[in-house]
N, C-alpha and C positions, 0 to 999 in steps of 0.2 A: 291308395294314394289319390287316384282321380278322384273317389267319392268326397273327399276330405277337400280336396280344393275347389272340388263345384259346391260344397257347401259355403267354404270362407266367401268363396265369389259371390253366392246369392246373399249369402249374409251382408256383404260391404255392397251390393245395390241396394239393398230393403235400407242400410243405413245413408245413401245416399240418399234415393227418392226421400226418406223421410226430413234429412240435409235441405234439399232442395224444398219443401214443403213449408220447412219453418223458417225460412230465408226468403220465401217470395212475398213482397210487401202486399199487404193488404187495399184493396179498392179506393179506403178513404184516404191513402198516403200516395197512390196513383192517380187519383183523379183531385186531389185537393189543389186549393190556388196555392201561384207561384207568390210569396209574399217577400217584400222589399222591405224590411227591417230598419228602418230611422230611427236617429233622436229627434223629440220636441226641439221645433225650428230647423229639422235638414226637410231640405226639399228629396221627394223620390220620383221617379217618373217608372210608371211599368204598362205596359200597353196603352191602352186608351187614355190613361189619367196620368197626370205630373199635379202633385200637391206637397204641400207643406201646412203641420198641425203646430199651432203657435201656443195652444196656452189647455190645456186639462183642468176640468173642477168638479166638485163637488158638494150640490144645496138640497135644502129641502123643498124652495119653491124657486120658480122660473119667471120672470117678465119679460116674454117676449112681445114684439110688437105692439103694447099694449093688455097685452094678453097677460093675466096671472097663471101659471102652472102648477097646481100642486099634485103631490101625489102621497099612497100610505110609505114607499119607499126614499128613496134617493135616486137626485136625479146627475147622471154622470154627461158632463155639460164639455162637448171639444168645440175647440174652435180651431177652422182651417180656411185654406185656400187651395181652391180645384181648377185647375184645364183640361178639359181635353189635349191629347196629342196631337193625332191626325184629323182625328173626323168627332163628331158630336159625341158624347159621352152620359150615361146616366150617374148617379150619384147615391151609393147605397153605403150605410153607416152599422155596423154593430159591434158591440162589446163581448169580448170570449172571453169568462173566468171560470175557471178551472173547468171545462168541457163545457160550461151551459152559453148558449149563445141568444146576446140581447139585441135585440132590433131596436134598432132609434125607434122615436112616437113619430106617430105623424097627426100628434094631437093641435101642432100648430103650423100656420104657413108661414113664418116667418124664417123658417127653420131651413138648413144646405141641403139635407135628406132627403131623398126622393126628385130631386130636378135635373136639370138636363147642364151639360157643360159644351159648350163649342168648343172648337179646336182656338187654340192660343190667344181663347179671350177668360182669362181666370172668375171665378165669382170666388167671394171672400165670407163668408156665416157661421152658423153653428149649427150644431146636431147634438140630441136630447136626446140620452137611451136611461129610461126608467129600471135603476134595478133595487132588489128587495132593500128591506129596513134593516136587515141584518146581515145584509153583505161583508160587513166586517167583522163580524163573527164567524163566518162559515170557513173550515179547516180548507185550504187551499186558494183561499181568496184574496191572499195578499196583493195579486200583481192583474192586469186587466191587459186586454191585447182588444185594443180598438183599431179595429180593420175599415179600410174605404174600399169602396170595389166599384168598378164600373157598371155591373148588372146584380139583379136580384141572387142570380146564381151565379156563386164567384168560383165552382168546379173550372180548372182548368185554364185559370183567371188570374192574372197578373193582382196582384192586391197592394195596398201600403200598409202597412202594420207599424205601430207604435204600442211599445209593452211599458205600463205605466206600474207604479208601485203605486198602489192602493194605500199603502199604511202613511204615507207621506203626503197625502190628502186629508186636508181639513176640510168636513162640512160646512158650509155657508149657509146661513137659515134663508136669506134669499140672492141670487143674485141677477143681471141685466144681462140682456143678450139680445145685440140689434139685427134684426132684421137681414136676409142673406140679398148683397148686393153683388153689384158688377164691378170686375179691378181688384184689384191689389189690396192689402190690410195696410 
């Protein structure tokens, strides 16, 4: 009789610890950013950054500043407004569809990407993240999750996330995108 229940016992540990094993989340769901989830036009504020994304598109070429953009893809064109919260703030842009994650270009200066944000003085621009020609054919690609983040590495990082449906986006052959200024849109 004792042998029979030091056996069930060991058997109902091995099936815990094994319980406990495939229940412990994995590193990139522990250390990923905290994202604030909005619709186009809600303001979010999450650590360093308070913004609101006002208009999403999608062209084949860019004028910014003067500047023409093309590329062999599409270019996936937001437009927003950023603050800092408390203290100065960076400004980092990219598009996550279905696991591949796209960096804005930093092919031109006109661009909100990559600058810096003071506390409670907004700038208002846009951000250019190039993704392939065939985006809208790839099996999972319907929807995009354009994130802003305060730093390069948004691990453990308040983030704004806007999930946009891909399929409700018309190509534009080209469109205009002014220059990232100071203030309000």
């Amino acid at each position: 009789m004792r042998r029979g229940v030091a056996y069930l016992a060991g058997a109902g540990l091995v099936l815990l610890a094994f319980g406990v094993a495939f229940s412990t989340p994995d590193s990139d769901w522990v250390e990923g950013p905290m994202p604030a989830r909005v619709q186009i036009g809600e303001t979010a504020t999450v650590g360093d950054l308070v913004g609101t994304v006002h208009d999403v598109r999608l062209a084949r070429e860019v004028e910014a500043d003067f500047t023409r953009l093309t590329t062999a893809g599409v270019w996936f064109v937001a437009d927003f407004t950023v603050a800092g919260t408390t203290e100065r703030a960076g400004v980092r842009v990219d598009v996550l569809i279905d696991g591949v994650q796209y960096p804005a270009t930093d092919r031109s200066d006109a661009v909100l990407d990559g600058s810096t944000v003071d506390a409670g003085l907004p700038r208002t621009g846009s951000s250019l993240v190039e993704l392939p020609a065939d985006i809208a054919e790839r099996p999972g690609a319907s929807t995009a999750v354009l994130r802003i983040s305060p730093r390069l590495d948004s691990r453990l990082d308040g983030v704004i996330e806007i999930v946009v449906d891909l399929t409700a986006l018309d190509v534009a052959d080209r469109v205009e995108v002014e220059a990232a200024r100071d203030g309000l849109r």
